[in-house]
N, CA, C and O of each residue as an XYZ file, in Angstrom:
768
protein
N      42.164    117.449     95.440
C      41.684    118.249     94.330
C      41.394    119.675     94.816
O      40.946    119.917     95.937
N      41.757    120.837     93.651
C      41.381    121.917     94.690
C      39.979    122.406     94.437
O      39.240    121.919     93.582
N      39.726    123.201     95.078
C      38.673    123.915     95.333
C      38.469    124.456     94.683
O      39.447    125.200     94.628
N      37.434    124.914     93.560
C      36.929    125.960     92.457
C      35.631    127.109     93.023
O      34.518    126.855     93.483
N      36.298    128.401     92.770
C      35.360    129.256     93.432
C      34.597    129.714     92.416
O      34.755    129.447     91.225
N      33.831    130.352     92.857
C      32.210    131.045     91.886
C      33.169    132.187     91.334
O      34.383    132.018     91.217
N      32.785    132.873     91.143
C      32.804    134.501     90.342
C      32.835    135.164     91.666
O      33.764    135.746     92.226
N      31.751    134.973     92.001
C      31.727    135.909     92.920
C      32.584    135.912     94.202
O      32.805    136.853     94.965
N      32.945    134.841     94.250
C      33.598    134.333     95.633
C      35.045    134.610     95.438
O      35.842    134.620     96.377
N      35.508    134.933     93.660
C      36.896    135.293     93.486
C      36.939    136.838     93.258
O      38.011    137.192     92.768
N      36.307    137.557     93.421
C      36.069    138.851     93.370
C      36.315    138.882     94.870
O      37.346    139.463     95.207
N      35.661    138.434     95.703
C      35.497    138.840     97.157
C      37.124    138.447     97.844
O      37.674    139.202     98.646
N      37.720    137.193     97.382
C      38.896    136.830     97.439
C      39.790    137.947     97.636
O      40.293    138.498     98.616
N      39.838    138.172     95.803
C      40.944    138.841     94.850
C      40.966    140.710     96.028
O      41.982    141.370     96.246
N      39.462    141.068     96.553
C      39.670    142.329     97.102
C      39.751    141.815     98.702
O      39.796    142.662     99.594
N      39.767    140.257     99.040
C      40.437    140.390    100.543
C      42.108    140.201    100.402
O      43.117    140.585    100.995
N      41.965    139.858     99.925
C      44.127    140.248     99.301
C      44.359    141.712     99.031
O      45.337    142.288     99.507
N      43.789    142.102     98.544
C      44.499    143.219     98.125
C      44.405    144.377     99.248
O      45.066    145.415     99.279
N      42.945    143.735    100.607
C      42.914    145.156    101.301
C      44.112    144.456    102.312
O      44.906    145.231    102.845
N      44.233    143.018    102.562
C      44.840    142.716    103.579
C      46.279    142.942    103.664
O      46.813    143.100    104.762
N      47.243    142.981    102.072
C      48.025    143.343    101.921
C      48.325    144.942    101.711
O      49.492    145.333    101.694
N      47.205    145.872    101.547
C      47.759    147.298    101.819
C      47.676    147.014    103.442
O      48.820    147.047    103.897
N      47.100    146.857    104.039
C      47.198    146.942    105.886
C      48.147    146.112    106.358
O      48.627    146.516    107.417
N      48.472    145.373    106.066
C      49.703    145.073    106.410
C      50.997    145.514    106.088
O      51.992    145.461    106.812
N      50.902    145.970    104.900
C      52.115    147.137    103.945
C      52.482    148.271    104.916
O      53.492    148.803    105.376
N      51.153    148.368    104.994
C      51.482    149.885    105.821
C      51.818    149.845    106.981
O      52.519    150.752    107.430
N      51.408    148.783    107.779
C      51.714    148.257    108.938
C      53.534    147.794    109.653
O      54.334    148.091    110.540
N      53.302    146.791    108.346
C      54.819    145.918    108.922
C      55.932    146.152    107.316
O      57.114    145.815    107.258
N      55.285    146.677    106.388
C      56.640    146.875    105.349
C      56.062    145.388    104.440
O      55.249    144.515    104.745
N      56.893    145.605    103.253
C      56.444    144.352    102.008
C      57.465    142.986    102.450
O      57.227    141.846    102.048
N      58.514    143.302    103.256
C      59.475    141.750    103.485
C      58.920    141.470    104.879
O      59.206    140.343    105.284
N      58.306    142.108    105.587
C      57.851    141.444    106.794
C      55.819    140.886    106.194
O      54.971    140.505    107.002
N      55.691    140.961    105.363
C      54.033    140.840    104.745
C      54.422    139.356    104.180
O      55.339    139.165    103.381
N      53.656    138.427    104.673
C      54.027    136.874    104.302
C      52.728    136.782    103.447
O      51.833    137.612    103.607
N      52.616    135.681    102.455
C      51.988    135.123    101.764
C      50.724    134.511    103.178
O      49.664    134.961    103.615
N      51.278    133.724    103.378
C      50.719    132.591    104.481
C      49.723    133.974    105.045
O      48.596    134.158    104.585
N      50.230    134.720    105.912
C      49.063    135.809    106.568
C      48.250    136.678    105.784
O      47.488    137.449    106.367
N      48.309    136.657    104.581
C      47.571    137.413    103.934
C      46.503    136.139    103.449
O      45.332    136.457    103.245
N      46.799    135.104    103.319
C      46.345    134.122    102.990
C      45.006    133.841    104.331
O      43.785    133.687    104.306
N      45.786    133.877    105.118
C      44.799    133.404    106.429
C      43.770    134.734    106.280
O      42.600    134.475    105.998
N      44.112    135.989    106.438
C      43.217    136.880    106.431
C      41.807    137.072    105.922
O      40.713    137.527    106.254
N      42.777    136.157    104.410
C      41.184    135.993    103.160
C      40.926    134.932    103.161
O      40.531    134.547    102.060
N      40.968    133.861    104.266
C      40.158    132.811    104.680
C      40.534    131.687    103.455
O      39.857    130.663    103.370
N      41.805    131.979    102.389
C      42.286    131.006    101.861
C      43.750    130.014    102.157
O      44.745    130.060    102.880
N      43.268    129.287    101.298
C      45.111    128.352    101.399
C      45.901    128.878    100.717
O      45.521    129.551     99.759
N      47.062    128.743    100.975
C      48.615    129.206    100.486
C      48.541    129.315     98.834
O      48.900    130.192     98.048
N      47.695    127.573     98.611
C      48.024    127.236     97.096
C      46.910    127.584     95.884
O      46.934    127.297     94.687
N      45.565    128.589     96.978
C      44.921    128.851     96.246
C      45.330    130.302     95.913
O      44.895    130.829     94.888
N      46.282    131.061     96.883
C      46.934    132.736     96.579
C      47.171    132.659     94.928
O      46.803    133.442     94.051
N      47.762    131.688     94.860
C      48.161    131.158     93.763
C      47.610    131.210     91.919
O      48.136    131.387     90.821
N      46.252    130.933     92.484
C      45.247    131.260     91.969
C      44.679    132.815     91.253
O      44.093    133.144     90.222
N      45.159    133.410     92.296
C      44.702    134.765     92.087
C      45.693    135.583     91.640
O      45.511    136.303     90.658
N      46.904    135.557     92.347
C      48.221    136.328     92.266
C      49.185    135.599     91.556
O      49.023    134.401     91.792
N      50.115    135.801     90.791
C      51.191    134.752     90.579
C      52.471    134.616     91.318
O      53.261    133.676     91.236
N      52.560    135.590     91.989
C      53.567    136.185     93.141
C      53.041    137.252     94.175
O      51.940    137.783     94.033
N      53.669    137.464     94.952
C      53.718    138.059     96.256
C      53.898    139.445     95.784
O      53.162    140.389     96.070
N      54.753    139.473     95.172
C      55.575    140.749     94.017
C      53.921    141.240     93.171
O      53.430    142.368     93.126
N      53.452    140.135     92.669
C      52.296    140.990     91.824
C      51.520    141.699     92.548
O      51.398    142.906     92.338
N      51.027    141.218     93.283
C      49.862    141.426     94.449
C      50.096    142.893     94.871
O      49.278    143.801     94.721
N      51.702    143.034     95.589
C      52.131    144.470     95.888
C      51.697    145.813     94.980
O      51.220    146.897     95.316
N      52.146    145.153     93.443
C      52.365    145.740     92.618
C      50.864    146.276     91.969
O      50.983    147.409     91.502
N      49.748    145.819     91.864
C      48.261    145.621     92.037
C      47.825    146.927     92.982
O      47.171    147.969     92.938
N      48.753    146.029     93.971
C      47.910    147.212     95.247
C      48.559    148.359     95.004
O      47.706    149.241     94.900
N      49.961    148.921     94.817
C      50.318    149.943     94.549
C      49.985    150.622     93.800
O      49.899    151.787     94.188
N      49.620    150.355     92.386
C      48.920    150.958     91.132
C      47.607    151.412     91.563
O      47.204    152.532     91.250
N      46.987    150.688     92.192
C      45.455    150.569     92.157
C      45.036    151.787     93.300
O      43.975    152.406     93.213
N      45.973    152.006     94.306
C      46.089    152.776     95.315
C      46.132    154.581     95.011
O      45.319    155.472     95.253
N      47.652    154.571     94.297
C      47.707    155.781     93.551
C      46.556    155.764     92.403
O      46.014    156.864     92.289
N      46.046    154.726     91.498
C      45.211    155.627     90.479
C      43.787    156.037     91.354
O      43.013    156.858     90.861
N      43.498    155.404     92.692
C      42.172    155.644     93.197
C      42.445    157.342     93.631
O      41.736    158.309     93.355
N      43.746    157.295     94.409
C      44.123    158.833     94.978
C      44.308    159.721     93.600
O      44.115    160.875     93.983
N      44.540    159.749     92.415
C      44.822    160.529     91.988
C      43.370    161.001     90.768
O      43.142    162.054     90.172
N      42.636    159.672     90.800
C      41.000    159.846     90.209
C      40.306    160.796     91.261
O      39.839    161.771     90.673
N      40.073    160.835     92.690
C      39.569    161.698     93.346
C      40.153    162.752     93.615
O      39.480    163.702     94.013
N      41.882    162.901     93.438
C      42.044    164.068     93.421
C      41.660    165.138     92.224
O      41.338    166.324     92.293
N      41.813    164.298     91.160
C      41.009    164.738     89.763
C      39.741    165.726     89.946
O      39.674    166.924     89.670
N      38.681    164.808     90.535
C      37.462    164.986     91.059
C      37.328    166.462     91.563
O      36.589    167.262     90.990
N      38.024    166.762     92.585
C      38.034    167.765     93.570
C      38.496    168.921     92.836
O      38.079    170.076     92.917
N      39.697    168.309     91.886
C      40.034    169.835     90.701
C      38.810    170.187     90.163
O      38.441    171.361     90.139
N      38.199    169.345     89.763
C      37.041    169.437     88.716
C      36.121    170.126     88.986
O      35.700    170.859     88.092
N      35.437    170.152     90.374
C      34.561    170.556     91.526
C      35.220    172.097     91.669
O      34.434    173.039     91.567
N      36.056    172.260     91.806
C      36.624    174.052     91.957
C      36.813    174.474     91.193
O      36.492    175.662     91.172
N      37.606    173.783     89.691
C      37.952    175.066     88.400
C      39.107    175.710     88.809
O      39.412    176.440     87.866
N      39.768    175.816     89.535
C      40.754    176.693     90.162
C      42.102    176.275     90.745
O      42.573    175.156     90.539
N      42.759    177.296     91.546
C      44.040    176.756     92.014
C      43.685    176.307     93.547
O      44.414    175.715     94.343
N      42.830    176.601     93.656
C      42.048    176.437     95.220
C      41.607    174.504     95.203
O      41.605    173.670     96.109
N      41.273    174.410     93.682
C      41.301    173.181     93.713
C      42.318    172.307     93.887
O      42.233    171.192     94.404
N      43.335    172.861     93.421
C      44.416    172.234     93.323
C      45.264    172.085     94.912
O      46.232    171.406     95.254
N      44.496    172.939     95.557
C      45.062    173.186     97.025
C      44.353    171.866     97.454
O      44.982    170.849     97.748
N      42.848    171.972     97.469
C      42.638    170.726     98.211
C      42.906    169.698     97.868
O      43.205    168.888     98.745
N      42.925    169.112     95.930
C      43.362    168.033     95.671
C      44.698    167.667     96.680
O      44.828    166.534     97.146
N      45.542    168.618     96.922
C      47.083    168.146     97.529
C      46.880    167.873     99.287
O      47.394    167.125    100.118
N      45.886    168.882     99.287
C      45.329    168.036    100.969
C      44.928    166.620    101.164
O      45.294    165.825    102.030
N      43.977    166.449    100.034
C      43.453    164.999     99.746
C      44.605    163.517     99.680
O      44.601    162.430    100.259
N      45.564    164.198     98.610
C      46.525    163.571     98.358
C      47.313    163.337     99.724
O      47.686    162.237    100.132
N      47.450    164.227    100.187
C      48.699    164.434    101.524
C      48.053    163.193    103.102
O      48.785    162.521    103.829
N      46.761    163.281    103.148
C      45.579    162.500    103.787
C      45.575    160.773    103.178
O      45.287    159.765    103.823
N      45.824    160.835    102.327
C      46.133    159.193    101.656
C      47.035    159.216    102.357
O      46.999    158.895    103.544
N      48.365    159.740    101.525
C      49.641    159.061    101.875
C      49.549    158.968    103.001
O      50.263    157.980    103.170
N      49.044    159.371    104.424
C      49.253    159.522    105.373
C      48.602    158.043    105.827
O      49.178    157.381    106.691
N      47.729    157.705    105.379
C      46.889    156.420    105.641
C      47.435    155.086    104.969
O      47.116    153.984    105.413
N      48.256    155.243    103.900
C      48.944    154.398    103.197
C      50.535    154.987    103.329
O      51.014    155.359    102.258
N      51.262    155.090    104.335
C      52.601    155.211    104.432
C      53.917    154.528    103.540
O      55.086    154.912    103.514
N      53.139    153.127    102.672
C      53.995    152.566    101.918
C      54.159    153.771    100.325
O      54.911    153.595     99.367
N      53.227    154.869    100.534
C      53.565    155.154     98.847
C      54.483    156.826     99.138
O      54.440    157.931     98.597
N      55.268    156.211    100.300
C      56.377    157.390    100.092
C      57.460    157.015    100.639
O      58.441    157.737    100.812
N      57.344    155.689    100.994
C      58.816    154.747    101.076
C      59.228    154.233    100.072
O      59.674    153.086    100.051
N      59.146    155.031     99.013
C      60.004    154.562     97.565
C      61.896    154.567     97.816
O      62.662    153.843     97.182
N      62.251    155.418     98.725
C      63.608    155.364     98.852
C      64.047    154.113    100.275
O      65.098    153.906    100.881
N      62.991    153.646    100.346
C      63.199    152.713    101.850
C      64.112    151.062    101.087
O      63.606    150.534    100.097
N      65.076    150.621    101.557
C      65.937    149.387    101.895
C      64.217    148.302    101.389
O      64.190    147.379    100.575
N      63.348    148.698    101.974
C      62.159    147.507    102.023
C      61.265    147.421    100.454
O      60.810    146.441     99.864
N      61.250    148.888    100.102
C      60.693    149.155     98.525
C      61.831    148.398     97.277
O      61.748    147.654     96.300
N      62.748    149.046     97.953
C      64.304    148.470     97.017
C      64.259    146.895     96.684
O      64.409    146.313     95.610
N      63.959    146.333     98.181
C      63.502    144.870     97.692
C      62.750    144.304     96.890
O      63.102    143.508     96.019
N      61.280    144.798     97.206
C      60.506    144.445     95.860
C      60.297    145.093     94.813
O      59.559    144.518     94.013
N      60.844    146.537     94.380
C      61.439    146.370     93.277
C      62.406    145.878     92.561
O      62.537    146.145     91.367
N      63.307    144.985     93.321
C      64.559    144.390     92.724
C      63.781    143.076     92.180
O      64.156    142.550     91.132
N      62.507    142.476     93.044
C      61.717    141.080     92.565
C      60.709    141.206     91.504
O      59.922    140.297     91.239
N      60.730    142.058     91.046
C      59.571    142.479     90.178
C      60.381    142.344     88.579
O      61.550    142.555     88.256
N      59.370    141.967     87.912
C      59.611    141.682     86.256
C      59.546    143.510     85.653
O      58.978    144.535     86.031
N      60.041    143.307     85.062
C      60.780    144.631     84.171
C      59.360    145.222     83.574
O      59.200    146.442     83.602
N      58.266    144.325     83.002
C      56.422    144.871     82.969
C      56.072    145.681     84.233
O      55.312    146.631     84.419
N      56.915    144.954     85.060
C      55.753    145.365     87.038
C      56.440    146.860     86.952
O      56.018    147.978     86.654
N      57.593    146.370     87.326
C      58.410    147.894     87.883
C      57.919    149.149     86.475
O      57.882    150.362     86.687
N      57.692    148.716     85.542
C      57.709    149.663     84.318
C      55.709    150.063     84.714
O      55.140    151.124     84.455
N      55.412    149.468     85.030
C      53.810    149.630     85.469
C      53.800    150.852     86.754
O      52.975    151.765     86.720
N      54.737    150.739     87.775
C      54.789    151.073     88.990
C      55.594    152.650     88.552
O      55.644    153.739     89.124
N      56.021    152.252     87.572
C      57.167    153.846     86.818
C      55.355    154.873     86.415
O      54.720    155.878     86.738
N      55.329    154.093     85.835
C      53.635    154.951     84.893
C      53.126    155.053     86.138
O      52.817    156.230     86.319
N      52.910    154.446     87.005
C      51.719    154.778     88.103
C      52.214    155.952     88.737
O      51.465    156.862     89.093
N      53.693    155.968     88.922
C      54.054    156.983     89.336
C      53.569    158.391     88.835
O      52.799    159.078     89.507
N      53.923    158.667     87.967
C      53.683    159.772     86.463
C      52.303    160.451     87.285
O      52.308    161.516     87.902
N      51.162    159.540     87.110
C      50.009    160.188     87.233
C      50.086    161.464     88.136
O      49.874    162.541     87.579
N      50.303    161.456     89.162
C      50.532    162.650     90.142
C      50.990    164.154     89.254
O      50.486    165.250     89.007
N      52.147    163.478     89.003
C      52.588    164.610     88.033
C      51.448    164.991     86.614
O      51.003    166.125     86.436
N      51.156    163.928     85.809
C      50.068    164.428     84.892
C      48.810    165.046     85.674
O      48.190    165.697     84.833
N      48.303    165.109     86.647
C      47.251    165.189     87.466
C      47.592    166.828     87.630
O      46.709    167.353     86.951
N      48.290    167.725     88.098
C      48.654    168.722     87.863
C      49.176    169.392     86.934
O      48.879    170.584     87.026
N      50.062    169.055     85.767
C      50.510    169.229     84.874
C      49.516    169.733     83.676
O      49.748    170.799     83.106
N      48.284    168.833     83.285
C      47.553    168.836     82.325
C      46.081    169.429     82.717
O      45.120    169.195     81.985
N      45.949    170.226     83.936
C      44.830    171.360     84.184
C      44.450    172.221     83.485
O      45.281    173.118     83.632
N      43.592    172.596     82.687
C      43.179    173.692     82.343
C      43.067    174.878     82.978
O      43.071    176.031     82.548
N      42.947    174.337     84.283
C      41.979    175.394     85.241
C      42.706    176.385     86.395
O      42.257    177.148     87.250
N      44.172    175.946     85.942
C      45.239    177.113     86.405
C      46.244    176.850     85.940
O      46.426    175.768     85.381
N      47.025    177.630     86.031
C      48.526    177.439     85.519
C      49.595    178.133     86.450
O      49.527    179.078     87.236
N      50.652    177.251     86.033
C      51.628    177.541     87.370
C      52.391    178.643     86.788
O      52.636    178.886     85.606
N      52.780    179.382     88.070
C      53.858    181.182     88.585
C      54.980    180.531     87.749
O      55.152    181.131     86.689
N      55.817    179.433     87.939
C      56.586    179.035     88.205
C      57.262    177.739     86.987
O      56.712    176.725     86.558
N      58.021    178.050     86.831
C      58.330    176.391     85.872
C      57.895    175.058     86.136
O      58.380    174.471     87.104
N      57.191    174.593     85.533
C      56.443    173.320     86.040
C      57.690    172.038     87.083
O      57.325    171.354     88.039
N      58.530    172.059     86.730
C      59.602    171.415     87.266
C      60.232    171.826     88.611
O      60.862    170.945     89.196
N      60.153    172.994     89.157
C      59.937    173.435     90.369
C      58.605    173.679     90.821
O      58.603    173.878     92.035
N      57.340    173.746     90.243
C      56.098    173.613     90.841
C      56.151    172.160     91.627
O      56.058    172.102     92.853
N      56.303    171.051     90.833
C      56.056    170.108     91.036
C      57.256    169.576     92.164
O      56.928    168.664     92.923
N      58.420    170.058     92.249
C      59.412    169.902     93.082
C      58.701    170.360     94.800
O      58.814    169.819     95.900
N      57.983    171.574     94.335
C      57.871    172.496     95.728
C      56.532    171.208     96.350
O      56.581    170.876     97.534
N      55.291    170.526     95.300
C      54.442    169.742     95.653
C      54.684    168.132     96.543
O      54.120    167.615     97.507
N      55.777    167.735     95.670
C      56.689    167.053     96.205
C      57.358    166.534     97.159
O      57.581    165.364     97.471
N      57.750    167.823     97.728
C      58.661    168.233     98.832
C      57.683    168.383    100.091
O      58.007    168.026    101.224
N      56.384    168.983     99.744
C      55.426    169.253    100.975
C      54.624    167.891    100.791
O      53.892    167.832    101.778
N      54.430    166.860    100.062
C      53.858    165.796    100.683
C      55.236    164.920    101.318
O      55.175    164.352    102.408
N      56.226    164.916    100.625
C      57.229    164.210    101.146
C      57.417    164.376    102.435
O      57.734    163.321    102.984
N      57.322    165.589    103.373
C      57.080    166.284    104.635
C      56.234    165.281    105.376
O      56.172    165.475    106.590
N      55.539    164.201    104.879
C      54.791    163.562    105.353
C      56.007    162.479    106.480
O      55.523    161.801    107.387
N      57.148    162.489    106.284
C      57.692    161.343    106.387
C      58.663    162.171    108.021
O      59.472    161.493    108.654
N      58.428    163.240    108.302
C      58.860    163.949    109.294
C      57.386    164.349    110.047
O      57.480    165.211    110.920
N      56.195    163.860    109.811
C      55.418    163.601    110.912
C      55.669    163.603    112.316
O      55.747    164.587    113.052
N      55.748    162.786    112.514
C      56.323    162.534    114.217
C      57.126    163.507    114.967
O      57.009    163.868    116.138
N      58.046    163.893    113.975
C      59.248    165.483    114.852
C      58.303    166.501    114.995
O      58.544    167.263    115.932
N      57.254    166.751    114.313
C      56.659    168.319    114.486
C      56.294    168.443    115.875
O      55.826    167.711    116.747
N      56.725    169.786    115.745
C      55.927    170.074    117.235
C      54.302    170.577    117.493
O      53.637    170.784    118.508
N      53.998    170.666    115.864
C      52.373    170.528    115.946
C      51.822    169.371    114.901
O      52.437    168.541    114.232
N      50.161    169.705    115.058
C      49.690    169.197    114.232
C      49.880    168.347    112.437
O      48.961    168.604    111.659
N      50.802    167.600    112.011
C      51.029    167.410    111.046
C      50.426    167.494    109.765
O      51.023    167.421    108.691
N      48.820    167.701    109.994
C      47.945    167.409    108.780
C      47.878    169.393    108.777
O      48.295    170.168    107.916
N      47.222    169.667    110.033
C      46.785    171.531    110.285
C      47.948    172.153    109.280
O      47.728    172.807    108.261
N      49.550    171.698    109.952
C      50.371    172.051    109.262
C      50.807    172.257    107.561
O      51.387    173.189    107.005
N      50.206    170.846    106.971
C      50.515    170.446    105.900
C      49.573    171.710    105.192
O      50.072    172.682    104.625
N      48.051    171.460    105.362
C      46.716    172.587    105.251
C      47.513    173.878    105.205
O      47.601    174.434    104.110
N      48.076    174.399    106.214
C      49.046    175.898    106.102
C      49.768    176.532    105.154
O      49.647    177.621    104.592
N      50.783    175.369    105.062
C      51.795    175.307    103.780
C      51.470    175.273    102.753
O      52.111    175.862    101.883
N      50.219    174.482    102.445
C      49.162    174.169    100.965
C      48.670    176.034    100.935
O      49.011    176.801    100.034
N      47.809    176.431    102.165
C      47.136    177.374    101.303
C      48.269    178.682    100.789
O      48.154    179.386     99.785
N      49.172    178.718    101.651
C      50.146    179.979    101.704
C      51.029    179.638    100.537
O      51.865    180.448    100.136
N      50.879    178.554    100.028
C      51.731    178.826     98.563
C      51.461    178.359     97.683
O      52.204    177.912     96.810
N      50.086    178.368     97.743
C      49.144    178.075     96.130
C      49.427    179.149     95.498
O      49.871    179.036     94.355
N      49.233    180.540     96.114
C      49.362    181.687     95.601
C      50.893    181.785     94.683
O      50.920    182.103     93.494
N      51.468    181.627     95.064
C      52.846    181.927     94.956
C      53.185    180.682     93.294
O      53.737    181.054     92.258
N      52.683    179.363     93.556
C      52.367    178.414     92.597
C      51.668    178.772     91.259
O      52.301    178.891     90.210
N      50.649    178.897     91.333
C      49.438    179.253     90.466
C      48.600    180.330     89.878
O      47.739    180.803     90.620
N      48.681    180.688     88.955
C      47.913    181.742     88.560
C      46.403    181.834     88.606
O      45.834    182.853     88.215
C-alpha cells in the first residue's frame, strides 16, 4: 500500500524535485537527469514521483517556467527600484547572473532541449512558448524608458549580450565584469 503524505510533507517533496532537478539540469543536461536520482535526492520512491509529477517532461517544464518567471519578477523589481534605463541596465545584469547559474535556460538550441521539447504535450511546450515572452514583455512594456531604437533590434542587441553567456569560457577576461561593460556602454545608445 502506498504511503500518504501530509500537506506539508508534499510541499517539501514537490520543492525537493524541483530544486534537485534544476541542479542536475544544469549540471548533466535533461536526458542524462533520471527519474530514479531525482527521486533518491528527495528521499522518495520512483512510484511516489508519480504522485507529484506525471512525467519527467512535466517536472522540467515546472522548473523551467517557474525559473524564468522568478528571474524576470526580480528583474521587474530592480526596474521598479530605478525608474530608468539604468534600471534596465541592472535588471539585464541580474538576468545575465541567473542564466549564468542556471545554464539550461539558454540551451534552447541544444540536441538535449530538442529532446524534451519533442516529449512534451502541445499545453507544456505552448506554456514554455509564454514563459518565454516574459523577458521580452519585461522590457517592452516599461514606462520608465523607451528605446533609441526599434524595439525588435533593442531586444535583438539584449539577446545577443545575454546569449554571450554561452562563449564564457573563450574570454580572455572576466565574463560577468565583461557582460557589466557591454550593459553599461549601450544602455545609452538603447534607451532614452
Amino acid at each position: 500500500m502506498a504511503r500518504s503524505f501530509t500537506e506539508r510533507e508534499k510541499e517539501n517533496i514537490k520543492r525537493s524535485l524541483r530544486e534537485a532537478c534544476k541542479q542536475s539540469w544544469t549540471r548533466y543536461g535533461y536526458k542524462k537527469t533520471s527519474v530514479d536520482d531525482l527521486c533518491r535526492q528527495a528521499g522518495i520512491s520512483k512510484g511516489a514521483f508519480y504522485l507529484f509529477f506525471e512525467s519527467k517532461e512535466a517536472l522540467f517544464c515546472e522548473v523551467l517556467c517557474s525559473v524564468q518567471e522568478q528571474i524576470c519578477s526580480a528583474a521587474s523589481e530592480v526596474i521598479e527600484k530605478y525608474k530608468d534605463k539604468y534600471g534596465a541596465a541592472e535588471a539585464l545584469k541580474l538576468i545575465y547572473r541567473e542564466y549564468d547559474k542556471n545554464n539550461f535556460l539558454c540551451d534552447s538550441d541544444s540536441a538535449d532541449f530538442t529532446i524534451l521539447m519533442n516529449k512534451l504535450s502541445e499545453e507544456r511546450a505552448k506554456k514554455i512558448a509564454e514563459s518565454n515572452q516574459l523577458s521580452r514583455q519585461l522590457f517592452l512594456s516599461q514606462p520608465y524608458f523607451k528605446f533609441k531604437v526599434h524595439a525588435d533590434m533593442a531586444m535583438s542587441v539584449i539577446y545577443a549580450l545575454i546569449m554571450n553567456i554561452k562563449n564564457k569560457e573563450i574570454l580572455p577576461y572576466n565574463h560577468i565584469e565583461t557582460f557589466d561593460f557591454m550593459v553599461d556602454h549601450l544602455i545609452d545608445s538603447l534607451c532614452e
